[in-house]
N, C-alpha and C positions, 0 to 999 in steps of 0.2 A: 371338797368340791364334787360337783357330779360331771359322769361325763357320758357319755354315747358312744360306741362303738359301731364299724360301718353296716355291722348286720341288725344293728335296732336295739343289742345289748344295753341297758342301762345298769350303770355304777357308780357311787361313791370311792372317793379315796382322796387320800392327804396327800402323800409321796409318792415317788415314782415308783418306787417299790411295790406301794401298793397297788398302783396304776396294773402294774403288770402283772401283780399276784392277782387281780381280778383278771383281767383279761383271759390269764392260764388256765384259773379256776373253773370260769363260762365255758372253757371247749369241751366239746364231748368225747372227742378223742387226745388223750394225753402221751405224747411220744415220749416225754423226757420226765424225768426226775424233778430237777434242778429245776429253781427257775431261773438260772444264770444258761442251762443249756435248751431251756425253754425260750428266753430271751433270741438267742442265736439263730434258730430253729425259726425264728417266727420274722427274724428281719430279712432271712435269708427266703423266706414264703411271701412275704409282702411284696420284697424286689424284685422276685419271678413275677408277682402279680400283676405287678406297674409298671416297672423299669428301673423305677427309683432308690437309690440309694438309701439303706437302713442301720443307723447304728447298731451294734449290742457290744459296746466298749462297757457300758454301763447304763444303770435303769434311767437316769436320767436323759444321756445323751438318746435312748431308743425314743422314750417317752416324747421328746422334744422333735425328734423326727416322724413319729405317731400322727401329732399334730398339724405339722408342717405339711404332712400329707395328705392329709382328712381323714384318716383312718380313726381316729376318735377326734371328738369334738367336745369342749366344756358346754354343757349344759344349764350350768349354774352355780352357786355357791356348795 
């Protein structure tokens, strides 16, 4: 599927995995290693950003909350 991130970024990805190993990939600055401490790192920057609550239990539960937020959006297949 493709998707859109809230800064205009466009990607492809199957899984949440993927979801997020693009999203990590696009930054230009990389604080973490991991994308498990990458994950963490970016729920914890989103919910500063909003207010909003962000998982990073796992790629799916973030991914699902990504959405729910508008922070990425499906584009299409």
């Amino acid at each position: 599927m493709r998707y859109e991130y809230d800064d205009g970024f466009r990607f492809e990805a199957d899984t949440p995995e993927e979801i997020c190993a693009a999203i990590h990939n696009s930054m230009k600055f990389r604080w973490t290693d991991s994308l498990e401490e990458w994950m963490r790192d970016h729920a914890e920057r989103c919910s500063k950003w909003d207010g909003k609550i962000y998982s990073a239990e796992n790629f799916e539960e973030h991914v699902i909350d990504l959405l729910r937020h508008g922070v990425i959006r499906r584009i299409g297949d």
